[in-house]
N, C-alpha and C positions, 0 to 999 in steps of 0.2 A: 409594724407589719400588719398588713388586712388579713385579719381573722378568717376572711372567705376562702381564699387563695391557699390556707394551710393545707386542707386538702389535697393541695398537689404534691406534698412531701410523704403520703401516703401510698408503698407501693401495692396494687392491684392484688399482687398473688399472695403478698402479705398480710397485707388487711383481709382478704377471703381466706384465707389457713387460717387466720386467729380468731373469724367468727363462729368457722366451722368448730372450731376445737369446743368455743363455749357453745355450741347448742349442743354438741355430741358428750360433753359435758353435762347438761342441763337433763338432758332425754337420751339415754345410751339404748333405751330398746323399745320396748311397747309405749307408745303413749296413749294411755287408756281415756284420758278426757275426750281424746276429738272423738268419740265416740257419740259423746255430748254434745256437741256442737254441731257437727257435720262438717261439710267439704261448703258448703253454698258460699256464693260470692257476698262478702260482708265489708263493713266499712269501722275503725275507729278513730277517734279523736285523742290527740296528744294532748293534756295539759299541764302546765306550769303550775305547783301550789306555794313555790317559794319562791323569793326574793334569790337574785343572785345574776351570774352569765351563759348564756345556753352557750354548750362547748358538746360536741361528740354528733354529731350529724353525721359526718361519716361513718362513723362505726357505727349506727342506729340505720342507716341506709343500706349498712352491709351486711347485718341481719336479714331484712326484712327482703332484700334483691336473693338471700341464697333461699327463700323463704318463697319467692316468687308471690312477695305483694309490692305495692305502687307506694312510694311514699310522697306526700306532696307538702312543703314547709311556709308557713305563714313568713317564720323571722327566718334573716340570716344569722349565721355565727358569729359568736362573739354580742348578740344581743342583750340590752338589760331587758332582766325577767322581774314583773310587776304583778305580783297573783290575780285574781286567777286567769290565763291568759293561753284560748289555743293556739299550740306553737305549730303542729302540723295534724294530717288526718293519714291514716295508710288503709289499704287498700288488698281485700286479698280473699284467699280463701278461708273462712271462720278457721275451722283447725288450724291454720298456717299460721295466721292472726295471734292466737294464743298460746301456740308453740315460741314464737319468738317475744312474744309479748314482756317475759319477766328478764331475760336478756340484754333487750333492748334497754329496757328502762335501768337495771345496774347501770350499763352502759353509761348511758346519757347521764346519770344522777351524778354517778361517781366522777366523772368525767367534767361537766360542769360543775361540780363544787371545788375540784380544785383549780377551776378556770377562775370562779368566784376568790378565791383566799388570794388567788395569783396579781385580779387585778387588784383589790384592799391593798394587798400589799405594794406593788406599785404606787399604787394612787398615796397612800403615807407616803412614801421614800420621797416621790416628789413632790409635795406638800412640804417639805423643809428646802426646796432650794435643790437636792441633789440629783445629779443627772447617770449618777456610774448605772449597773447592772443588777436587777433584781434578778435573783437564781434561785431553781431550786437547785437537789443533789438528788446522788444514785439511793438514798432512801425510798424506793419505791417498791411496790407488789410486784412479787415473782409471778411470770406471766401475763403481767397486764401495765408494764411499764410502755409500751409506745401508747398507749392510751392516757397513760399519766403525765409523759412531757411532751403528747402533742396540746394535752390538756396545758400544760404551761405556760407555752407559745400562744392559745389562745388567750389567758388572760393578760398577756400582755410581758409577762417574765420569760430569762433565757431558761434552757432547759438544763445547763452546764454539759458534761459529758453526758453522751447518749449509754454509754457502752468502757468498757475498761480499755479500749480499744481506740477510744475519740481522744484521750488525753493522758496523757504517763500519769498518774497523781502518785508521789512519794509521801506513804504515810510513818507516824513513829515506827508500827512495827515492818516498815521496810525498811529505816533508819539499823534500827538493831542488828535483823536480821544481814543488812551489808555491811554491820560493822561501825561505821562514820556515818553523819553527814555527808562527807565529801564522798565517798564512795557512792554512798548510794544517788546523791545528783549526778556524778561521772556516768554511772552505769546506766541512767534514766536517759540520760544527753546522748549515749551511743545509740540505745532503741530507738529512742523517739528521732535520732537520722535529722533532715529537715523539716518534713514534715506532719511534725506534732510536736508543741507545748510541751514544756515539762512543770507539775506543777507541785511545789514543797508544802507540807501541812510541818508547821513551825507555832511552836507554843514561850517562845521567848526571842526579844532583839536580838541574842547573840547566834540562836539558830537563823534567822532571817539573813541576818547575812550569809553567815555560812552558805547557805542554801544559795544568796543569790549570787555571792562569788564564785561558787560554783555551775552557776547555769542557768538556774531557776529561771523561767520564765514568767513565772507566778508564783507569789508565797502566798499563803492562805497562815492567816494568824487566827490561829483555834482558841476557841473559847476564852479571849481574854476579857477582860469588863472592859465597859466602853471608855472609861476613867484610864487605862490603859492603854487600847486600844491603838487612839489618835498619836499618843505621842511617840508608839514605837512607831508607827506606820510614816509617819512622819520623819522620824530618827533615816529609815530603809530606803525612803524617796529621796531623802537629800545626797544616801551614799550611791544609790541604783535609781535615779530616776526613771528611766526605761522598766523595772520592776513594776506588775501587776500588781498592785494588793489586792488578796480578798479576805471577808470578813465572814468569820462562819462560828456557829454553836451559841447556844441559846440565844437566838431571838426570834423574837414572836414576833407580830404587831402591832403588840404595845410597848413593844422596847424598838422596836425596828432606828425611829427617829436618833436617838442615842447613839444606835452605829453609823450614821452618816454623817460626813465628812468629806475632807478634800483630797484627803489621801488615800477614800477606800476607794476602788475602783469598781470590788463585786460585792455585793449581801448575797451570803447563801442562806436558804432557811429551808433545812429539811420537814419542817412543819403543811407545808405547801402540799406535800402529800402523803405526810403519815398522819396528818391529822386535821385535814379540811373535813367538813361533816358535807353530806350529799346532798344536794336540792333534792325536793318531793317533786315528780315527774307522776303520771299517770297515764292509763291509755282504754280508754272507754267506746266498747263498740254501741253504735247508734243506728235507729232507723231513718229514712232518708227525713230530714225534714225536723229531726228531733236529737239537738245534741246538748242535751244539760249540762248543767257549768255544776263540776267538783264544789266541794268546798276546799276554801284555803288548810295548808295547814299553819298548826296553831303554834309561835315562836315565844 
């Protein structure tokens, strides 16, 4: 999928509600700086101090548009970032500039690092030959998850369910809570109607079927070592070969290789964005004619 084009899965009112929320967040009443600065028409310069993939332009746009400045961008999305490197310049009123200034760059930082882990982790998975589905999961920040799995989709992984809402997931404790296995695949099979997946978190063979004699559209085998892994998933294709597998809990991407296979279909790895570290972004205002290059920062 072209990275550029993501932007279109952005809706308008949406994306402007959630930028508003974080400035009215950031500055809930006086902001005493622009004081400092004044209102004059000013310019700064974006820069790149880390290695990685520029992901969040839209919402770095969506700032700066309720902010009434210009942004104008060097790279497109989904670019490799090579320090030190201007990515764009924006364009505005000095106070406006610096009001959206620390926003923007969360934004963008947070944003593109998990764009960054998304595509590493790709790029492993198929460096061994495997073609299935690099995923993240619902592991994401309250409030700032469409910024984290459009971030996904940028570096190149699915974003799995957007929402509790995109795919039935049957966990252990919805197992207990209905009693069975079967019960609770039945009751998921009636929700989810035609259209929506029902998808089983199963921690042993005997569950996996279970699960997918009774409906499953996808078992997700949790946490098992990779030494295991292959041979149930294997066991589950040969009885269900229309069965999804996915493979999910603890892998990094140094263990990623080890979970791939012919039988997995998905890698989840909630790592993608409970623990990608930020690119260093920066935003420097300049006079016309004089824009100094940052220094990198130091890895």
């Amino acid at each position: 999928m072209d990275p550029e084009g993501l932007h279109l899965l952005l809706p308008p009112t949406t994306l402007a509600a959630l930028v508003n929320s974080w400035l009215q967040e950031d500055c809930p009443g006086l902001n005493f700086a622009s004081l400092v600065t004044g209102s004059a028409p000013s310019q700064a310069a974006l820069w790149a101090k880390s290695s990685g993939v520029l992901a969040g332009r839209p919402f770095f746009d969506a700032v700066f548009t309720q902010l009434n400045c210009q942004v104008s961008w060097f790279l497109p999305e989904g670019s490799k970032l090579v320090p030190v490197v201007k990515v764009a310049e924006v364009r505005g009123p000095a106070h406006h500039l610096l009001l959206g200034e620390r926003v923007a760059l969360n934004t963008l930082a947070r944003c593109s690092g998990i764009a960054s882990a998304a595509a590493s982790a790709v790029e492993v998975a198929r460096s061994t030959g495997w073609t299935g589905h690099v995923a993240g999961t619902r592991k994401t920040t309250p409030g700032f998850r469409l910024v984290e799995k459009y971030a996904l989709l940028v570096g190149g992984a699915a974003c799995h369910r957007y929402d509790l809402g995109g795919l039935v997931m049957v966990k252990d404790n919805h197992v207990v809570a209905a009693g069975s296995m079967e019960k609770a695949v039945l009751r998921a099979r009636q929700a989810a109607d035609f259209s929506l997946k029902v998808e089983v978190e199963c921690s042993s063979l005997k569950e996996a079927v279970q699960a997918a004699g009774a409906g499953a559209d996808v078992v997700m085998l949790d946490n098992f070592k990779p030494e295991e892994l292959h041979p149930v998933a294997a066991a589950l294709k040969a009885k269900f070969p229309n069965v999804a597998v996915e493979a999910s809990g603890g892998v990094t991407l140094d263990n990623l290789p080890q979970f791939c296979g012919a039988h997995i279909d998905v890698i989840s790895l909630g790592m993608l964005t409970q623990a990608a570290p930020a690119l260093d972004f920066s935003l420097k205002l300049f006079a016309e004619g004089n824009t100094p290059v940052p220094h990198a920062r130091l890895s």
